[in-house]
N, C-alpha and C positions, 0 to 999 in steps of 0.2 A: 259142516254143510258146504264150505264154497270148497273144501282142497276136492270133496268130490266129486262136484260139478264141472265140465271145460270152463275152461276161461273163455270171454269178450274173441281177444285176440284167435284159440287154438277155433274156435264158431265159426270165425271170418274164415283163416286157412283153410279149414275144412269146405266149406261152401265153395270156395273160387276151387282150391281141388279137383268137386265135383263135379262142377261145369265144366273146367277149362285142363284138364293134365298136367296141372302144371309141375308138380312132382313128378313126374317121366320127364321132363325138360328140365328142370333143377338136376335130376340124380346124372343127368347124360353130362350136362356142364362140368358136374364135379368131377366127372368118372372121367372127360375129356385130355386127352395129354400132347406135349409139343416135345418135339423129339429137339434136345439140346447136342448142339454140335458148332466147328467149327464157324460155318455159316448162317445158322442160327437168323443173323442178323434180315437175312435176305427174303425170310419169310412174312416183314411187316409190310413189303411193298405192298401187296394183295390190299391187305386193309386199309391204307392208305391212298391207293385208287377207291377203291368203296367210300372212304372219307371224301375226299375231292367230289367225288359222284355228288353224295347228299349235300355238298356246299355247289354245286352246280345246280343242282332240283331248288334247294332256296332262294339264295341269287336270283336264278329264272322266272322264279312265280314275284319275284319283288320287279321284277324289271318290265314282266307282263302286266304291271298295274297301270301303265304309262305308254307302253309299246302298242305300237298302229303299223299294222302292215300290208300298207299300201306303197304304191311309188312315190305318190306325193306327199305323204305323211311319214314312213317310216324314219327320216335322214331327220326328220325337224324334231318326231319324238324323242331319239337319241340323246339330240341333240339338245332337248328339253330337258331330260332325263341329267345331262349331264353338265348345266348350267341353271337352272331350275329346282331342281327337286332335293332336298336336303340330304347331303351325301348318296347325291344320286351317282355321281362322278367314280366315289368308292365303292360301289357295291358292282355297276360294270366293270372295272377294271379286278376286281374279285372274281366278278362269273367269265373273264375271259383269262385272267392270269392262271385259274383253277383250273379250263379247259386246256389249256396248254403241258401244265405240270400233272394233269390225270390224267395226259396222252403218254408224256413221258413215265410216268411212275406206272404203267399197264406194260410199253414196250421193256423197264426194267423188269418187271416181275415178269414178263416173257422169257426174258431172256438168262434170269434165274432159274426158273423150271428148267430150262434147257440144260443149262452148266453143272444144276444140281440132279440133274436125270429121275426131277419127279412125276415126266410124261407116263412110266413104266406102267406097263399094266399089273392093277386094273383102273388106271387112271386115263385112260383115251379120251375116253369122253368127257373127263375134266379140261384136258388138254383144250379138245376141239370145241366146247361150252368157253371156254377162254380165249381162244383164239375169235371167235365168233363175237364177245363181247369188244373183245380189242376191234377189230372191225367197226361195231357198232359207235365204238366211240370216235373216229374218223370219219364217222356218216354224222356223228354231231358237228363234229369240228365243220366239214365242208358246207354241210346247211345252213350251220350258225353264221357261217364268215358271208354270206350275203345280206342278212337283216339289218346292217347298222344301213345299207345300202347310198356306200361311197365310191368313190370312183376304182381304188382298188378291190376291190369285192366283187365290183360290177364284174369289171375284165379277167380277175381269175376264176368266179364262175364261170366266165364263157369258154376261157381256156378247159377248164374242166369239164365242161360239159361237152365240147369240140373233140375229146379224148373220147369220150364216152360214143360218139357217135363212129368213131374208127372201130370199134368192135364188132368181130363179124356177124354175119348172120342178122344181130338183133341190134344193131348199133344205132341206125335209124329209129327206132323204137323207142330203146332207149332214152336218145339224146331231148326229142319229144315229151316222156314220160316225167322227164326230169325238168325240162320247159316249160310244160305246159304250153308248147306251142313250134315253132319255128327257131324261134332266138330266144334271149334273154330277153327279160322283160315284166311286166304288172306279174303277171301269171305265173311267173318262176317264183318273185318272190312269195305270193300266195304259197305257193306249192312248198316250198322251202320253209316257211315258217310251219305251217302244218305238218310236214315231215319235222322239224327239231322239236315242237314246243307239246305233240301227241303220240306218235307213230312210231318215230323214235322210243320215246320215254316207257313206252307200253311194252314196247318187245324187249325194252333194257331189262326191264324191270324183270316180265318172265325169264327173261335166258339168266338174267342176275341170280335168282331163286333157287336156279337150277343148278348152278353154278357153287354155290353155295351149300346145299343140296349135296350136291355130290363130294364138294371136301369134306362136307362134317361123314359124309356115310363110309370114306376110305381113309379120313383123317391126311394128316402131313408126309408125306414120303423123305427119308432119311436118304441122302446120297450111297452110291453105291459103295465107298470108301470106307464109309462106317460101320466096322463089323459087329455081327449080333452081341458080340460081349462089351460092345460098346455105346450100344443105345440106352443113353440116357434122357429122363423125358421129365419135363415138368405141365403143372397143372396148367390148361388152358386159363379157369379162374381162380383165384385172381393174378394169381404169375404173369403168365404169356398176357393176360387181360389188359393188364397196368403197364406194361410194357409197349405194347400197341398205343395205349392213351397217351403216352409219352412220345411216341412218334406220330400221332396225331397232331399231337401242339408244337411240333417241329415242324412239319410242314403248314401246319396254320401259320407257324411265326414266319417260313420263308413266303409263304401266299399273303398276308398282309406285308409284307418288307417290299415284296413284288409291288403290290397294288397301291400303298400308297406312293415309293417312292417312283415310278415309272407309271403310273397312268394311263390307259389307254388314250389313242387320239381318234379322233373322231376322221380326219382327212375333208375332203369334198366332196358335195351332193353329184350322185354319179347321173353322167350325162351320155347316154346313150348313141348316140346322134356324134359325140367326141373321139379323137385316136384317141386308141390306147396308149397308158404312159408307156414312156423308155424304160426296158428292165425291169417290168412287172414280172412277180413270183409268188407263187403259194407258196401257203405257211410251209416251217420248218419241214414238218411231218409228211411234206407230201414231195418235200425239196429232192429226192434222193432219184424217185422214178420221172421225175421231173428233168433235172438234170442229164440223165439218160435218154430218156426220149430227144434233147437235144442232139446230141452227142451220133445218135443213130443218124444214116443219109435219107435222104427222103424217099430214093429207091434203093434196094439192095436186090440186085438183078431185076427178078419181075414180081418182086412184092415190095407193096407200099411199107415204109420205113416205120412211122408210127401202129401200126396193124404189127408188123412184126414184134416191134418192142411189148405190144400188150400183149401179145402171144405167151412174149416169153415170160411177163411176168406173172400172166395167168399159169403157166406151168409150174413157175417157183413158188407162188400161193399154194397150190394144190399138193405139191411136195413136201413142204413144210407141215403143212397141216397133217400130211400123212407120216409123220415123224416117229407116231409111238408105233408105227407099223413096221415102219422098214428101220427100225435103230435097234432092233434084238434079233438074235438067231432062233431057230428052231426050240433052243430049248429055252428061249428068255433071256439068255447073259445080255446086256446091255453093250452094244460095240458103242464104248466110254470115248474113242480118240475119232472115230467117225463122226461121232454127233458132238466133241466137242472142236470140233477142226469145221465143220459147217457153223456151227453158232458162231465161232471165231470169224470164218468170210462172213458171215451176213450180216452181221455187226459191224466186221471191217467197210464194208460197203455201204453201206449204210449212212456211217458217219461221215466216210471222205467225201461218197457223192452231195451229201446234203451240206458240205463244206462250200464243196465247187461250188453246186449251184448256190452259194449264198453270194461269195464271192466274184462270182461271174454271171 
């Protein structure tokens, strides 16, 4: 009588089944595969920024229990947060050491797709859904770096919003939109905290989805060097699975190595009404076109010097982005030493400017 009966267990399986598909999402995982090859290696970045991400969304909501943002409160909650509150000290230097290193681990797996030529169509729009996230995550970086609201903060939001307002056309607009008014001030940092802590995180989330979405629906792309009698592929689970897990807890162990042993500083309640310090710079990531726009004259004939520089780097965004367009011919081949001699400059440049400007 029971061997005829289902089991307790096979009742349950059955039930969640029938609600939920979850059998079509189990058979896709098993049936899912990673193409093994030389580089191999380069495909955990991806996951490893998505990692950073969710240690960012945590971090964030623990730091939002205590964060006040306003101009008179926001520098003292920090500030409480980070002398007060039990391992308050570590859990900020977590959600700020994390935004740094899930900046960098987006612009490596950028710059993997590139070298490993897996923009190819039909992956454009993975491309461009990646490139859009990478974006996204620089619009965190620059909102977040106002909210401890210190003196450095203060004056490279002004500088960056000062940039914004040279852009033609809608620049004034712009630099306003981003204000909330005239200058920096109460009203920026309102606006700023509401763009990182909602607005942000909402569009992250959709483009993240999408994003994700479309690699599982075209899967991994294999370099072009790797010929058909060569693609060898293993199981996304548990293979590729436990392998990801493993460079999860790698960068975990460098993001706590980071966090505890360097610490964010907190600096000086920013004073408005003060010069700005000597040799103020935005973070690493912004170091490069930063550095450039110095470098450029203020006039070059009869156009403004900063206007120019956004010019051009509004052209080299748009170019970039249109990479899986103009890097094959007619009939698809991949021009391999074209797109890898650009990723080479733009990487080159990249690095040396964001040297300079560190240095200088």
């Amino acid at each position: 009588m029971r061997s005829s009966s289902p089991s307790a267990r096979k009742q349950i399986v059955n039930w969640i089944e029938e609600r939920t598909g979850w059998g079509a999402v189990r058979e896709f995982i098993e049936h899912k595969k990673v193409p093994i090859h030389s580089a191999t290696i380069w495909y955990y970045f991806g996951g490893i920024t998505l990692f950073l991400f969710l240690i960012q969304v945590l971090t964030g909501i623990l730091l939002l229990l205590y964060y006040r943002p306003t101009p008179n409160e926001a520098y003292e909650s920090v500030q409480f947060i980070m002398t007060q509150v039990e391992f308050g000290w570590l859990i900020r230097s977590v959600h700020g050491w994390s935004a740094n290193l899930m900046i960098l681990s987006a612009f490596i797996h950028m710059f993997s797709v590139v070298f490993l030529h897996s923009y190819r169509k039909p992956r454009e729009l993975t491309w461009l859904s990646g490139l859009a996230l990478l974006g996204l995550s620089l619009a965190f970086g620059f909102s977040g770096y106002l909210l401890p609201w210190n003196t450095i903060a203060y004056f490279a939001t002004k500088v960056g919003t000062d940039m914004a307002a040279a852009v033609p056309l809608v620049g004034d607009w712009l630099a306003r939109f981003l204000r909330g008014g005239d200058d920096v001030g109460g009203a920026t940092l309102t606006r700023f905290f509401g763009f990182h802590v909602a607005v942000l995180p909402g569009v992250t989330t959709i483009l993240l989805l999408v994003h994700l979405a479309l690699v599982q629906r075209f899967g991994m792309s294999s370099p072009p060097w790797v010929g058909p009698g060569n693609d060898k592929q293993m199981g996304f689970f548990p293979n590729f699975f436990l392998r990801e897990l493993m460079a999860w807890y790698a960068a975990l162990a460098v993001l706590g190595s980071l966090a505890a042993l360097f610490p964010l500083e907190l600096g000086e309640k920013a004073d408005p009404f003060a010069p700005a310090p000597a040799g103020i710079r935005p973070e690493w990531y912004f170091l490069a076109p930063f550095y450039t726009l110095k470098l450029i004259p203020s006039r070059v004939w009869i156009v403004d010097g900063e206007l120019l520089g956004l010019v051009g780097f509004s052209l080299i965004a748009v170019w970039w982005a249109l990479l899986p367009f103009w890097a094959s011919n007619r009939d698809g081949i991949v021009k391999v030493r074209r797109v890898t001699g650009a990723g080479v400059a733009l990487l080159a440049y990249l690095a040396t400017f964001s040297y300079l400007g560190y240095v200088k």
